[in-house]
BAVOMAR-874734 format. One record per residue (C-alpha): residue number from 1; chain; x, y, z. Coordinates in steps of 0.25 Angstrom, whole numbers. Layout:
REM BAVOMAR-874734
r k:NUM	c:A	east:X	north:Y	up:Z $
...
***
This chain:
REM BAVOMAR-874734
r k:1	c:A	east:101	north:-58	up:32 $
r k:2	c:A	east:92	north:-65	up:21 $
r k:3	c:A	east:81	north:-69	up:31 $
r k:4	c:A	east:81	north:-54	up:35 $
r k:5	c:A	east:80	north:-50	up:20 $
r k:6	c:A	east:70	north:-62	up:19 $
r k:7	c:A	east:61	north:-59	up:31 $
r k:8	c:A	east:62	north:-42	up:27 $
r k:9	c:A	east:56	north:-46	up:16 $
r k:10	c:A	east:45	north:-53	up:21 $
r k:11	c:A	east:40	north:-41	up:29 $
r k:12	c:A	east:41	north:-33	up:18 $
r k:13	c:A	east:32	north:-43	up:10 $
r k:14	c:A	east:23	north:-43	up:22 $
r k:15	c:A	east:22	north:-26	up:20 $
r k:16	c:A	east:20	north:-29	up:6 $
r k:17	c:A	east:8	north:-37	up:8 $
r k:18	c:A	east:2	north:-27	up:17 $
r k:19	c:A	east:2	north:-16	up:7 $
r k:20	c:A	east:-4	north:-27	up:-4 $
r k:21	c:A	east:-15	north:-30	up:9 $
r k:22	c:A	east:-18	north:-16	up:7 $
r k:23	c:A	east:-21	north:-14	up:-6 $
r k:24	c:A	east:-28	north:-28	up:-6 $
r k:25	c:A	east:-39	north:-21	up:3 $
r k:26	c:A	east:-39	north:-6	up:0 $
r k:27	c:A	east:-40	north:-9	up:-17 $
r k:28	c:A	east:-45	north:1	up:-22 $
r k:29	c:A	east:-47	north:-9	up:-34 $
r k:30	c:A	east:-48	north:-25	up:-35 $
r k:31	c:A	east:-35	north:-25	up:-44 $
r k:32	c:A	east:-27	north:-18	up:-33 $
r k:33	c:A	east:-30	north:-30	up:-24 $
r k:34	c:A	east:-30	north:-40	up:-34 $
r k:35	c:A	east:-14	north:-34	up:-35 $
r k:36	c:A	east:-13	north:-33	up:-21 $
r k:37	c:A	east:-19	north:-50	up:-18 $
r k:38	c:A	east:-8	north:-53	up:-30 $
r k:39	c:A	east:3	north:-45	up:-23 $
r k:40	c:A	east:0	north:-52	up:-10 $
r k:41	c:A	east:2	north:-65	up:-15 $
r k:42	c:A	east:14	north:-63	up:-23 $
r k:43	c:A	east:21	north:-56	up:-9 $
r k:44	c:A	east:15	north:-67	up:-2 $
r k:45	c:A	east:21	north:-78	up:-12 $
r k:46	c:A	east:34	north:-69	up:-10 $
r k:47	c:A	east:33	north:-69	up:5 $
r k:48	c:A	east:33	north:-85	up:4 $
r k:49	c:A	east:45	north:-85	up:-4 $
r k:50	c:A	east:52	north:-75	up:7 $
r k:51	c:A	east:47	north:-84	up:17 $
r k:52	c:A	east:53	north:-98	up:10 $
r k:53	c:A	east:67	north:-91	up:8 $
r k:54	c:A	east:67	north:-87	up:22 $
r k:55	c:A	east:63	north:-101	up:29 $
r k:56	c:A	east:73	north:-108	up:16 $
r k:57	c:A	east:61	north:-116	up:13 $
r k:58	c:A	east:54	north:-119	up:-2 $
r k:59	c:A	east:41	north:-125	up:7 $
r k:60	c:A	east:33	north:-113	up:3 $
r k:61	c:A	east:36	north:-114	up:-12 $
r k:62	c:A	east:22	north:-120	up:-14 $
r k:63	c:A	east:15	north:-111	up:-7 $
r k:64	c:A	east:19	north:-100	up:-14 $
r k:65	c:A	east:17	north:-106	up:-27 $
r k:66	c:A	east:1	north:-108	up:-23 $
r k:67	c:A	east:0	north:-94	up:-19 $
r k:68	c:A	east:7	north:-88	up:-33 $
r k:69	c:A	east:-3	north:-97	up:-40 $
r k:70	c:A	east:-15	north:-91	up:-31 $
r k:71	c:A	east:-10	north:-78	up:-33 $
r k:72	c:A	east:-10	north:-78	up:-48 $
r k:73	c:A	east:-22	north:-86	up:-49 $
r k:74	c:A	east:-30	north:-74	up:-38 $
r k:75	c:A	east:-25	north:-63	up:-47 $
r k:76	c:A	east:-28	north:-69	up:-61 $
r k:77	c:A	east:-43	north:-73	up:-55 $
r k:78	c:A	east:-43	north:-58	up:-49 $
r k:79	c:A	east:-40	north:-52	up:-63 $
r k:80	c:A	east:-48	north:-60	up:-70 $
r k:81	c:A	east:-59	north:-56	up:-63 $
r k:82	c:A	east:-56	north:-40	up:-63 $
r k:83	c:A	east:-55	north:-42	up:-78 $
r k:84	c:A	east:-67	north:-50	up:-81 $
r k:85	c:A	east:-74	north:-50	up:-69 $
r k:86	c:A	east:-76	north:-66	up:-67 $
r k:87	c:A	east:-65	north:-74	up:-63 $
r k:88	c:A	east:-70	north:-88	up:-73 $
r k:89	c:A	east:-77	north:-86	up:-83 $
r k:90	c:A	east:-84	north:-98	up:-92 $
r k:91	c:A	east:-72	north:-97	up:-104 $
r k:92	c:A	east:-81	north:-93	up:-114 $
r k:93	c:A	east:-76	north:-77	up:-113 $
r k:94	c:A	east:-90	north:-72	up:-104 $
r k:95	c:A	east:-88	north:-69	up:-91 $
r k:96	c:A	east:-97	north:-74	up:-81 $
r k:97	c:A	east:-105	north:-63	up:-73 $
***
């Protein structure tokens, strides 16, 4: 019964992620698919999850750690760079263009 729930789940991550691979391509604007590479990740990280309750395993645990890192770090970069334009800067408040 819970693998059933567990493995239902899973495909209907997999439809969620096709919706998000949409809007990832057809924008219309670069904070839509800066949303749409965020909401990706965080299904795939839930994906992960699913999958390590389904096998009874914490083997992946790592694994989803890195990519809830890379994921935050991907769309703080991204909206640092809608906002300012550069992704670093040289600290002194200018940007460098």
């Amino acid at each position: 019964m819970l693998s059933t729930l567990l493995i239902a789940s899973l495909a209907i991550l997999a439809i969620a992620v096709l919706g998000c691979m949409y809007r990832l391509l057809a924008g219309p604007s670069v904070p839509d698919r800066i949303a749409a590479l965020d909401t990706i990740g965080v299904i795939l990280l839930s994906m992960i999850a699913i999958l390590c309750m389904l096998l009874k395993t914490s083997a992946y645990f790592e694994i989803i750690l890195v990519i809830g890192i890379l994921t935050f770090i991907g769309t703080t970069a991204f909206a640092r760079y809608i906002e300012r334009g550069v992704v670093l800067d040289d600290g002194d408040g200018k940007s460098n263009r």
